[in-house]
N, C-alpha and C positions, 0 to 999 in steps of 0.2 A: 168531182161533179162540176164545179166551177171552168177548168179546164175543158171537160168536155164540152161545156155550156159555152165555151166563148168568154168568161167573164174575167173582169180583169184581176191580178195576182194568181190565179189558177193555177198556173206553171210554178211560179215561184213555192207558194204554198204547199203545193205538192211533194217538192223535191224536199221542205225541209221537214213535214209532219215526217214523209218514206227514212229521213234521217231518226228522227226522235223514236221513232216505234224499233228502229235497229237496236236504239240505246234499250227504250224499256223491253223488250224480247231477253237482250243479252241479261238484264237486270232481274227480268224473273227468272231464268234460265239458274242464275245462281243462288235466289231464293229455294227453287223446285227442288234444287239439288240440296239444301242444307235441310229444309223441313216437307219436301211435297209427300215423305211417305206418311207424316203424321197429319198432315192435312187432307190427307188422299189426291191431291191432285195431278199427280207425275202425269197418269196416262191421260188424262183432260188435257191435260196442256201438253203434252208431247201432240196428239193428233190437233189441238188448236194451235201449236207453232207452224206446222209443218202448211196448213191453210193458211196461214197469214201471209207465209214467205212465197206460196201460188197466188193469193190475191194481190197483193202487193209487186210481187214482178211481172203479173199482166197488163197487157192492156186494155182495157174495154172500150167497146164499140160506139157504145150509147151511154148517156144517162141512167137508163132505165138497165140496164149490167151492171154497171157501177154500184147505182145505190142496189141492188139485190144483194151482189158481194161482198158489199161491203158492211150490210145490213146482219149479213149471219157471220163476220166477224163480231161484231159488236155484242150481238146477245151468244156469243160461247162465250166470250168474254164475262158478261154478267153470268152467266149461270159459272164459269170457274171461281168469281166473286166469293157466290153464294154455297158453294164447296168448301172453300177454306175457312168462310165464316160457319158454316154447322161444325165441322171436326175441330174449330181453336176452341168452341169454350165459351165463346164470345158474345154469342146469342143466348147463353141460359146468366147473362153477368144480371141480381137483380137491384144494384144501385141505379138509381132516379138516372145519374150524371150518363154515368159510364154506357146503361145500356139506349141511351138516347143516340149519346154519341154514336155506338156501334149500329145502329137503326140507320142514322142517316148516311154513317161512311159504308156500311155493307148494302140496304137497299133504295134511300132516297136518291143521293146522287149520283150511285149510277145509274138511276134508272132517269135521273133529272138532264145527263149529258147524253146519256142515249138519246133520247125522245126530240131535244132538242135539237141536236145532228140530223137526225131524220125526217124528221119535222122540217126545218131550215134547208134540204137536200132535195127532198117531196115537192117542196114549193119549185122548187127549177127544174124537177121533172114534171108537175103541172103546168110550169110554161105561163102561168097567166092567164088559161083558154076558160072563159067561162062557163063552155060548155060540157067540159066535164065536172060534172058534178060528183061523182063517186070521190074524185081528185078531191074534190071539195070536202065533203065530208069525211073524207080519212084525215084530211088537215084542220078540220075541227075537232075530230077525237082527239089526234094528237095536241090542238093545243089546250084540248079541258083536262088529259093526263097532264100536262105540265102545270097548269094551274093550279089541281089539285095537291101535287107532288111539291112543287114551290109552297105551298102551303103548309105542308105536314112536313115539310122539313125546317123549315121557319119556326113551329108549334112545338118539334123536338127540341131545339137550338134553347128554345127559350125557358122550355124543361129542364133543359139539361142546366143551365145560367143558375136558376132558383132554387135547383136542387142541390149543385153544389157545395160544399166548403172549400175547394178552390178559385182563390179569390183571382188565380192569373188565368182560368179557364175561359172568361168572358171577354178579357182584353185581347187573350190571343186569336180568338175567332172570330171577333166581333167587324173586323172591317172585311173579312173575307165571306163571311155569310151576305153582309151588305153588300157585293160585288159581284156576288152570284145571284143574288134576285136582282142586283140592277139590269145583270147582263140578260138574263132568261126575260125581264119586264118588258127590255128593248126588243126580245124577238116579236112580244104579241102581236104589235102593230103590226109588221108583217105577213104575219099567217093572218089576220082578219082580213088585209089587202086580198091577200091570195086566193081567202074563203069566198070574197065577192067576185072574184075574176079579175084583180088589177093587174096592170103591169108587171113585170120580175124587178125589182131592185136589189139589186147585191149589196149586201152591208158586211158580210162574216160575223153578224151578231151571236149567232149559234158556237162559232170558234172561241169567241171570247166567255158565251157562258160556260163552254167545257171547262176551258182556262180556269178560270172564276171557282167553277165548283172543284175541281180538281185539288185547286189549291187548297181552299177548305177543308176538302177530305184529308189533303196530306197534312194538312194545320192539326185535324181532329184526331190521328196519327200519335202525332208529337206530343198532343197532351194525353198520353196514354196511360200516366201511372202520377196522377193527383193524388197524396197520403191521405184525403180522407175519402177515397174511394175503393172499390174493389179491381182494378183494371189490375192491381202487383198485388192484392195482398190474398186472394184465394185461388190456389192453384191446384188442381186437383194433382195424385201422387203420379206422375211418371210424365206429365205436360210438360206439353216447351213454355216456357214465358211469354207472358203476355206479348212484351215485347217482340220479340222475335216471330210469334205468329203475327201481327199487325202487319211485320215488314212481308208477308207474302200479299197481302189487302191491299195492301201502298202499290206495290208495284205491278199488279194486275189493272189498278183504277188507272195509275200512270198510262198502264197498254192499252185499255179499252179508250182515254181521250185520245192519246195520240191514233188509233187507229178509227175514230170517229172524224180527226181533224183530217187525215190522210186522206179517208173516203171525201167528205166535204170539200175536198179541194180536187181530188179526181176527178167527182161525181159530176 
């Protein structure tokens, strides 16, 4: 988007998100293949690879191609998400801790780096014209979903904290939660500009809140099997372990920011 727009880092942006989405591709590539038949997701993600590696070595004409393209990568990516979170397990976990956690890494934040991407994308295909108003109010929806969404994933975090008996659960998240709402705080001003018709000002706030959340999710990953919770200690007879289903979650979330930064710097 930024590229196509004229704005400046665009090019460079580009080339290195088209890098990173190579790596996380290859990376679920070898997840799909250790667990996609208990997850069910081989044939999702066989026909969503094979779209990425067409959107990805296109070029688009416009803006408005770009962010379309780039936009139904994004959501197969979240619904593969949400496949391999129904078949792990993961969504019926009922500790306080654990299923917060899994709430906010299966549907808060990606739905919080999606929105943001597109949101942050929409504004520079709305141009700044004040006279589109539809422009307008789709960048109002989208930024009362993030507001929303920035908030119930804040309200889990915080669930999750009080609810635990791990006492390294709060330290380990705790500046990475802080860094995703700074980063997502920093877009509002922006989409409000935009709502009224300002100027375009390029910041890449949006890249930084994928970043931001990103890391979080994979922080919320890593704390996966706390002993006084259920994340390792109920497994129904014939599952894969907790851990090893997470690692398909991790590296789907990986693919859908890099291929949200990828677009956002296209677009």
């Amino acid at each position: 988007m930024r590229s196509l727009a004229g704005l400046d880092r665009g090019d460079a942006a580009l080339t290195e998100s088209k890098k990173a989405i190579d790596a996380d591709v290859e990376a679920l590539d070898a997840v799909d293949a250790r667990i996609g038949g208990m997850l069910r997701t081989t044939a999702q993600w066989t026909e969503l690879e094979a779209e990425i590696e067409k959107v990805t070595s296109s070029s688009p004409s416009s803006t408005h191609e770009a962010f379309d393209a780039y936009n139904g990568l994004t959501e197969a990516v979240r619904s593969l998400i949400v496949t391999a979170g129904n078949y792990s397990n993961l969504i019926l976990d009922p500790d306080l801790d654990s299923f917060y956690l899994m709430d906010n890494a299966v549907n808060k934040l990606p739905l919080l780096v999606d929105t943001a991407g597109r949101a942050d994308d929409f504004r520079i295909v709305a141009g700044g014209d004040p006279s589109e108003v539809d422009k307008q109010i789709r960048l109002a929806v989208d930024k009362g979903t993030l507001e929303t969404t920035l908030h119930q994933q804040k309200d889990g975090f915080e669930t999750a904290f009080k609810s635990t008996q791990d006492d390294g659960l709060q330290p380990a998240l705790d500046g990475l939660v802080q860094s995703t709402t700074e980063s997502t705080n920093a877009l509002f001003p922006l989409l409000t500009d935009a709502i009224k018709g300002g100027a375009l000002i390029d910041s890449g706030t949006a890249g930084g809140a994928a970043s931001a959340a990103t890391g979080t999710r994979s922080s919320c990953t890593k704390r996966r099997c706390p002993s006084s919770t259920g994340w390792c200690r109920r497994e129904s007879a014939g599952s894969w372990p907790r851990s090893t289903r997470l690692s398909g979650l991790q590296s789907s979330r990986r693919c859908s920011a890099s291929i949200s930064s990828s677009g956002s710097s296209q677009r």
